[in-house]
PLY file of the C-alpha trace (Angstrom):
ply
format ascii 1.0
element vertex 393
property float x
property float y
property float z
element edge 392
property int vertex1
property int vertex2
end_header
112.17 94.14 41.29
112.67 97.51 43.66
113.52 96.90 47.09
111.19 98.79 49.41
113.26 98.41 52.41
113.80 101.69 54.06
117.38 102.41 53.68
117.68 102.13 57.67
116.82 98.50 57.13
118.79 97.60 53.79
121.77 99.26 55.15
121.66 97.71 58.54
125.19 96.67 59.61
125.69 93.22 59.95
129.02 93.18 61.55
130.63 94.75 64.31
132.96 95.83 62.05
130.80 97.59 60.10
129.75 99.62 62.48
130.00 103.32 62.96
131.97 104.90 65.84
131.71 103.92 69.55
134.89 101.63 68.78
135.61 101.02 72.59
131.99 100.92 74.15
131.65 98.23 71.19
134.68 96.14 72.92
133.53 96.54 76.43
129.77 95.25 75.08
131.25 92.28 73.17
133.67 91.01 76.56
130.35 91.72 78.67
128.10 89.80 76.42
130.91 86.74 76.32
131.34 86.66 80.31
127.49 86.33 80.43
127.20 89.86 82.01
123.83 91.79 82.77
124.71 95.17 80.58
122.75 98.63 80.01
123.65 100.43 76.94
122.97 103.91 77.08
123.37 107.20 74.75
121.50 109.60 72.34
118.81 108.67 69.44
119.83 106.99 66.63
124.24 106.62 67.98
123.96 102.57 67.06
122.38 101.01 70.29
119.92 98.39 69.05
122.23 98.23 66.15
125.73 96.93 68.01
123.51 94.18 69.67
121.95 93.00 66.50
125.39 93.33 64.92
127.41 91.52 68.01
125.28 88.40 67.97
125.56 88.13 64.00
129.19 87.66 64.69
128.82 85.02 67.63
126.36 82.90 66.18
123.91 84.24 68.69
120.46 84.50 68.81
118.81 87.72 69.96
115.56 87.92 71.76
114.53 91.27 71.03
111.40 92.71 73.89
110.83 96.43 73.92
110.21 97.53 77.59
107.03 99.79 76.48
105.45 96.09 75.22
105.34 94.68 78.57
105.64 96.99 81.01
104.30 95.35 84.24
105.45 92.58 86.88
103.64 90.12 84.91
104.41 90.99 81.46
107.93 90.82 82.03
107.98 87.63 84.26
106.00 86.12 81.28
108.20 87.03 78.36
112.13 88.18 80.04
111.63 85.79 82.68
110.92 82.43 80.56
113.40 83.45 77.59
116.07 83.82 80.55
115.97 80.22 81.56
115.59 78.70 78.21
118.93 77.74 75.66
118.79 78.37 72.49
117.94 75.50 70.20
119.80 76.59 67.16
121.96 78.78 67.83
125.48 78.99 70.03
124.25 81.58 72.69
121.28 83.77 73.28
121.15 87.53 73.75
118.49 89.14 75.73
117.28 92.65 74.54
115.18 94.88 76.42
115.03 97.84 74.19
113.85 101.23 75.24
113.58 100.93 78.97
112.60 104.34 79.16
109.19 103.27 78.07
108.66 101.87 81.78
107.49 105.05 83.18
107.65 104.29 87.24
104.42 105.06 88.86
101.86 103.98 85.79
103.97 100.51 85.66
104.28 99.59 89.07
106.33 96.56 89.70
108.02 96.31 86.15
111.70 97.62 87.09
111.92 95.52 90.60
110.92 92.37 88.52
113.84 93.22 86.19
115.99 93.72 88.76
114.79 90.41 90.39
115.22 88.40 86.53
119.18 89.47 86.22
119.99 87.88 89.51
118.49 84.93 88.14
119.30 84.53 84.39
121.26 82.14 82.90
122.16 83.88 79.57
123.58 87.70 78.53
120.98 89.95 79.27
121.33 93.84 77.86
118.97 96.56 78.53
118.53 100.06 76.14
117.96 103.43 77.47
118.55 106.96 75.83
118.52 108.30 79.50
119.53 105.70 82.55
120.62 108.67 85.00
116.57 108.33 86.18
115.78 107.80 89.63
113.54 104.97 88.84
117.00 102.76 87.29
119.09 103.40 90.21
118.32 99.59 91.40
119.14 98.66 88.19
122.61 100.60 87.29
123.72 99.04 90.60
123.37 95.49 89.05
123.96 95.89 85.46
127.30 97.26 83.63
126.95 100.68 81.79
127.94 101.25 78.58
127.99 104.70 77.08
127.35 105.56 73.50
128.04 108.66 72.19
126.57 110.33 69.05
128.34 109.58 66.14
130.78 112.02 64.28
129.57 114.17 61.36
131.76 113.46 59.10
131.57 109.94 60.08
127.77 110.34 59.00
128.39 111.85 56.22
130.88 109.37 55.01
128.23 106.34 55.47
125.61 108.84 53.81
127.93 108.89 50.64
129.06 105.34 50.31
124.86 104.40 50.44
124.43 107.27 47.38
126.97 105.37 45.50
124.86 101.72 46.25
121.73 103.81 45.29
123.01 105.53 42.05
122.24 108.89 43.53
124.72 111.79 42.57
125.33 114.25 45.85
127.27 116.76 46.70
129.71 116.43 49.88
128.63 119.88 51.32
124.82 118.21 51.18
125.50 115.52 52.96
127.58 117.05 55.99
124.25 119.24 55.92
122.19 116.26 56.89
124.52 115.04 59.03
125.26 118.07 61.05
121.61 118.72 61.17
120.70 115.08 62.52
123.42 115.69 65.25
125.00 112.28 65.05
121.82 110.15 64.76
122.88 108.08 61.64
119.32 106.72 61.39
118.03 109.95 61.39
120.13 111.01 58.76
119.56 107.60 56.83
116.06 108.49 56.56
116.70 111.90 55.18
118.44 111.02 52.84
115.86 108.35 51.22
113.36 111.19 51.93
115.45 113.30 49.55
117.25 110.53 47.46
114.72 107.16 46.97
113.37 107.33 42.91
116.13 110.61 42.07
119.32 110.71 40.35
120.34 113.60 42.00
119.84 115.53 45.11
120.34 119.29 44.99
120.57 121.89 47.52
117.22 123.21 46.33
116.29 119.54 47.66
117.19 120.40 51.90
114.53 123.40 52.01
112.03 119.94 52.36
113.62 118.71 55.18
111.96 120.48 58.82
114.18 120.84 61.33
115.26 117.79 63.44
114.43 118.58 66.95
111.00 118.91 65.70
110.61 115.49 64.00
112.37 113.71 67.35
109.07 115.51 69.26
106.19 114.35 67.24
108.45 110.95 66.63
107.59 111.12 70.23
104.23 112.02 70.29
102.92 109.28 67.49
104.58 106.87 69.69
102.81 107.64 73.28
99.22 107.99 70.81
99.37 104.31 68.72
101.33 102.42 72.11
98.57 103.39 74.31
95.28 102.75 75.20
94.35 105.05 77.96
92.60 108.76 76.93
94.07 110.32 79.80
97.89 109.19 78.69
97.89 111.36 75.37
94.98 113.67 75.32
98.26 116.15 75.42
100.62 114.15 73.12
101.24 117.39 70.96
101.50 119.85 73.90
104.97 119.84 73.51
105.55 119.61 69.69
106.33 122.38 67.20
103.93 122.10 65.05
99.72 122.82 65.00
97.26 120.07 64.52
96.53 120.70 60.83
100.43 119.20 59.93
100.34 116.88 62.84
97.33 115.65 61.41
98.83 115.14 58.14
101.68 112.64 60.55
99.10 110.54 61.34
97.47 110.18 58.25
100.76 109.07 56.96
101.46 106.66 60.03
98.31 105.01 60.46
98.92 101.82 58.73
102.28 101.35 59.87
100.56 100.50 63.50
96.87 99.26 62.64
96.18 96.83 60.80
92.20 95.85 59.62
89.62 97.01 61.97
91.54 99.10 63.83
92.61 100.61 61.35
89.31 101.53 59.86
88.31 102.89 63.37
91.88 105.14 63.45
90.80 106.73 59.63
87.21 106.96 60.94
88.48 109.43 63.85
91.55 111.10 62.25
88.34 112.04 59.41
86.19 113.15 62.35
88.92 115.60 63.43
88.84 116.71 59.63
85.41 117.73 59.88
86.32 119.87 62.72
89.15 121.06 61.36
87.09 121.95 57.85
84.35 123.74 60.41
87.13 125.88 62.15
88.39 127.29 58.38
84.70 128.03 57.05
83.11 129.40 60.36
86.29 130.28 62.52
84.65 128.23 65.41
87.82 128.30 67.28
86.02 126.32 70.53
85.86 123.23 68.04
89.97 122.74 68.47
89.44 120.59 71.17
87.33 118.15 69.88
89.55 117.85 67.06
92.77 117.31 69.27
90.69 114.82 71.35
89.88 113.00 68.15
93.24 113.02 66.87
94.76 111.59 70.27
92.05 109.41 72.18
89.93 109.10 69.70
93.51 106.89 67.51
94.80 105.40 70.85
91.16 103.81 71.63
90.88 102.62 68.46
93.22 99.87 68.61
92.46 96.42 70.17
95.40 95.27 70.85
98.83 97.47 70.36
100.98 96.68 67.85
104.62 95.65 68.99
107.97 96.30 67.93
109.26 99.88 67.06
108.44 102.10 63.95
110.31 104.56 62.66
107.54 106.79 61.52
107.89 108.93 58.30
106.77 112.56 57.22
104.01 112.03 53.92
106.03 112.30 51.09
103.26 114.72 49.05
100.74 116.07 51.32
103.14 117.67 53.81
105.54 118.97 51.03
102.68 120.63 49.55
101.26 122.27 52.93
105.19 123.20 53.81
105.91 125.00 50.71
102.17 126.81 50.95
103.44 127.59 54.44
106.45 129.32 53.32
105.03 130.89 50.66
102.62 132.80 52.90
105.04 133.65 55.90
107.29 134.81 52.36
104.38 137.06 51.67
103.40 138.38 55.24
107.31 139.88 55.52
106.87 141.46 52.04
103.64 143.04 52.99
105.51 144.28 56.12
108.33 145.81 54.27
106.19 147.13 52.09
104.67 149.45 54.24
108.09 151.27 54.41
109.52 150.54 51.10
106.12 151.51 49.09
106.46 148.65 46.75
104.26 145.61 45.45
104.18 142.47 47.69
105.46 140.66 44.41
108.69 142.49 43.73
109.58 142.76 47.49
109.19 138.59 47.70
110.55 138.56 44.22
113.54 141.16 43.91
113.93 142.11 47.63
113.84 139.51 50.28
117.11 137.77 48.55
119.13 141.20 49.12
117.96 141.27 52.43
118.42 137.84 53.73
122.33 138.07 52.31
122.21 141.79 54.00
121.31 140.78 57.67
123.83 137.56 57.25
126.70 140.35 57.14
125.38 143.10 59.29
123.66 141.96 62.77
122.64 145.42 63.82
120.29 146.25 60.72
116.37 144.65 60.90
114.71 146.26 58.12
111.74 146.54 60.35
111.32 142.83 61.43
111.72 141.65 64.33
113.75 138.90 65.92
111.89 135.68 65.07
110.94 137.04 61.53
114.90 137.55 60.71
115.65 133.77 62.36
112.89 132.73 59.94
114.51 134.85 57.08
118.24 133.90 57.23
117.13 129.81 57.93
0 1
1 2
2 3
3 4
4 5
5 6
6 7
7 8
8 9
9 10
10 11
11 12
12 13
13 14
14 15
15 16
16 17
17 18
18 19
19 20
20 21
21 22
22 23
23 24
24 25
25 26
26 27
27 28
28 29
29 30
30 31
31 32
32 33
33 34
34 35
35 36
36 37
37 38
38 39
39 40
40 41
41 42
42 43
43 44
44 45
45 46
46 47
47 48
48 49
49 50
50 51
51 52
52 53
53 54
54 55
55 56
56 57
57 58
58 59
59 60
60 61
61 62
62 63
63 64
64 65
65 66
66 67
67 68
68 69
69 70
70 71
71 72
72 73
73 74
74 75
75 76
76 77
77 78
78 79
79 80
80 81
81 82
82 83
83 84
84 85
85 86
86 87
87 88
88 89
89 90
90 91
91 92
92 93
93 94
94 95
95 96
96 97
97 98
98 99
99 100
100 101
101 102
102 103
103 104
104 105
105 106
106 107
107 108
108 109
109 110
110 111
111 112
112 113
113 114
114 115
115 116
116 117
117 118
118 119
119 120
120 121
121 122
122 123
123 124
124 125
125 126
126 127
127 128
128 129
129 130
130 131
131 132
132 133
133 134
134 135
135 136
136 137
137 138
138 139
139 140
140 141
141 142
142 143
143 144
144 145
145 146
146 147
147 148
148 149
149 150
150 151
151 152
152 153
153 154
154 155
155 156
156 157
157 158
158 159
159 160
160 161
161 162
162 163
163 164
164 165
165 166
166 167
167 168
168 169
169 170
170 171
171 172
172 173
173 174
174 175
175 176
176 177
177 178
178 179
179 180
180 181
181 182
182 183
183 184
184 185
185 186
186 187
187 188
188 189
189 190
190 191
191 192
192 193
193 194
194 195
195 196
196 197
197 198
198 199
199 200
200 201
201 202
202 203
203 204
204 205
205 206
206 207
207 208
208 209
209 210
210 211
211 212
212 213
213 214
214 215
215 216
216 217
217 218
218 219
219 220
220 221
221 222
222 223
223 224
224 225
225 226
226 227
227 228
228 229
229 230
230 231
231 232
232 233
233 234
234 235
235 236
236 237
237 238
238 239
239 240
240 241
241 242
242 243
243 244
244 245
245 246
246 247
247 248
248 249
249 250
250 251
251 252
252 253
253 254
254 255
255 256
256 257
257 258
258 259
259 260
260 261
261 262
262 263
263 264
264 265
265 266
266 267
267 268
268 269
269 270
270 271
271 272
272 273
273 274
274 275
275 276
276 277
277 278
278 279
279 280
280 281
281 282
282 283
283 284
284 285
285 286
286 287
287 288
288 289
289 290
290 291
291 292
292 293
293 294
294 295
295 296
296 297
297 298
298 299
299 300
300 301
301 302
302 303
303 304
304 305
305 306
306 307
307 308
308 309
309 310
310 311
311 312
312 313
313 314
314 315
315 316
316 317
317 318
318 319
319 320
320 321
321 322
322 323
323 324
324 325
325 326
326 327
327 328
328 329
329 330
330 331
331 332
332 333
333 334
334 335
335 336
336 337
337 338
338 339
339 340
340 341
341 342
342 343
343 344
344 345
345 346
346 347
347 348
348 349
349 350
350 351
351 352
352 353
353 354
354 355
355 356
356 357
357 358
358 359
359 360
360 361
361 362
362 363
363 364
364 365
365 366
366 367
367 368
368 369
369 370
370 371
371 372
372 373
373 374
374 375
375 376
376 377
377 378
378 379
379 380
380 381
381 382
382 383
383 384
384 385
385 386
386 387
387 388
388 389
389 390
390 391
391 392
């Protein structure tokens, strides 16, 4: 039978030793853990955070209560859950790790009372207590620096990525060239899940991955910003919180729609769920209005739909952290079109100077061109600056 773990999960490492890079932080975290030592972990996406814990307590014989912050982000959320599994032993295990993952998710103002209280709980608890944070330089965790240990994590080497890439194409009978694979990794800048889930984006159900295969992978920085955005839309419930949730993020609503389509049923489950599809198909009606009558005005209502109209319909949040995934089909399909037409609307450019078809200037010319303005900088052919980034990508 085919195991439908994504690869982030199946090749989880179980031992410290197994790890990837970070060799001392991992040392410091293991003596801190051992002397029963409140400790913040900090350091860029996807460098092994979550991962060393997990790991670390495998090794002990420890058992890890895992809380992320953005689940229970008040005074009497945390006093609830950190508070009680502070005081208690563990019943079958030889220690007890306490993980509060992604403090970030405490936002200060909004969540009044929720870093004093864990300020208050180390001072108090009886067993290892670690907190996660991609950024812990924040005003709002100067308390908390003062009474924890830091311990930085750095993002992991390329090479070293591309290594661990190449030793899970060998587990997965998948045939792939080095010079692919220190493409991911460069591109995921030393997020090893990040680059674990491209390459079972471009790998999972193939024999072989081809260069050909990268022109489906978007850039990264873009998929960390609506990774973002998905998150603040299905972990809230307040309209006012994500009404601009894709503000920030690269793309337009039509593919961001597409993300939540995709996502939907990795958060909701049942009801809610048929009250997320039921808005995400109202926003397709507006979007389906805007194409046939160009009633531009109707953009808002489709951006409300797509981030209130999902965040209210949940009852209850679903906790835990997803790693949320691009649509395998859809999203290919509206990328390619996508190129396709920005493909055409330089060839119809050129064409005004070179007097030739749109067809033989995609077909015949654009290649010439794109290995012409690699090798000299000063000639544009008539485009300008973003079209040539576009071109030589």
């Amino acid at each position: 039978m085919k195991n439908n773990l994504p690869w982030t999960e199946k090749y989880t490492p179980k031992t410290l030793a197994a790890l990837k890079g970070n060799k001392e932080a991992l040392y410091k975290l293991k003596q801190l853990v051992l002397e029963k030592r409140p400790t913040f972990i900090h350091g860029p996406i996807g460098c092994g955070k979550t991962s060393s814990i997990l790991a670390l307590a495998s090794d002990l014989g420890y058992e890890v209560i895992e809380i992320n912050a953005s689940d229970v982000r008040n005074k009497d959320g945390i006093q609830q859950i950190v508070g009680n599994s502070l005081q208690q032993q563990s019943l079958f295990h030889k220690g007890k790790i306490i993980l509060v993952d992604e403090v970030d998710g405490i936002s200060g103002n909004k969540d009044r009372g929720g870093v004093p209280t864990l300020v208050k709980l180390i001072t108090e608890a009886k067993q290892p207590i670690i907190f996660t944070a991609n950024d812990p330089w924040n005003s709002k965790f100067s308390t908390l620096r003062k009474k924890t240990q830091l311990v930085e994590f750095t993002a992991i080497d390329n090479q070293e990525v591309a290594n661990y890439l190449q030793e899970i194409c060998k587990k997965e009978g998948v045939t792939c060239a080095e010079g692919i694979l220190k493409t991911i990794a460069r591109r995921t800048a030393g997020d090893l899940r990040a680059a674990i889930n491209d390459l079972q984006q471009l790998g999972d159900g193939k024999k072989e991955i081809t260069t050909e295969d990268l022109e489906t992978l978007s850039d990264r920085e873009r998929e960390q910003d609506i990774q973002a955005a998905l998150r603040l839309i299905f972990k809230s419930k307040r309209a006012q919180d994500v009404l601009q949730a894709f503000d920030r993020v690269n793309i337009n609503l039509d593919e961001a729609l597409l993300w939540l389509d995709e996502n939907l049923p990795q958060e909701y489950k049942r009801k809610d769920l048929v009250k997320g599809y039921r808005a995400l198909s109202k926003a397709d009606v507006f979007k389906g209005r805007i194409r046939r009558w160009q009633h531009w005005r109707f953009l808002v209502y489709m951006n409300a739909l797509m981030t209130a109209g999902i965040a209210l319909a949940k009852e209850e949040k679903t906790p835990g952290f997803v790693q949320y995934k691009r649509t395998s089909r859809i999203l290919k399909m509206w990328m390619a079109k996508q190129r396709r037409a920005k493909k055409k609307a330089l060839a119809e450019k050129m064409g005004e100077g070179l007097h030739g078809s749109t067809r033989r200037i995609t077909q015949e010319i654009l290649p010439y061109v794109r290995v012409m303005l690699r090798h000299n900088k000063k000639e544009t052919f008539g485009l300008d600056k973003e079209e040539i980034m576009w071109l030589l990508k």
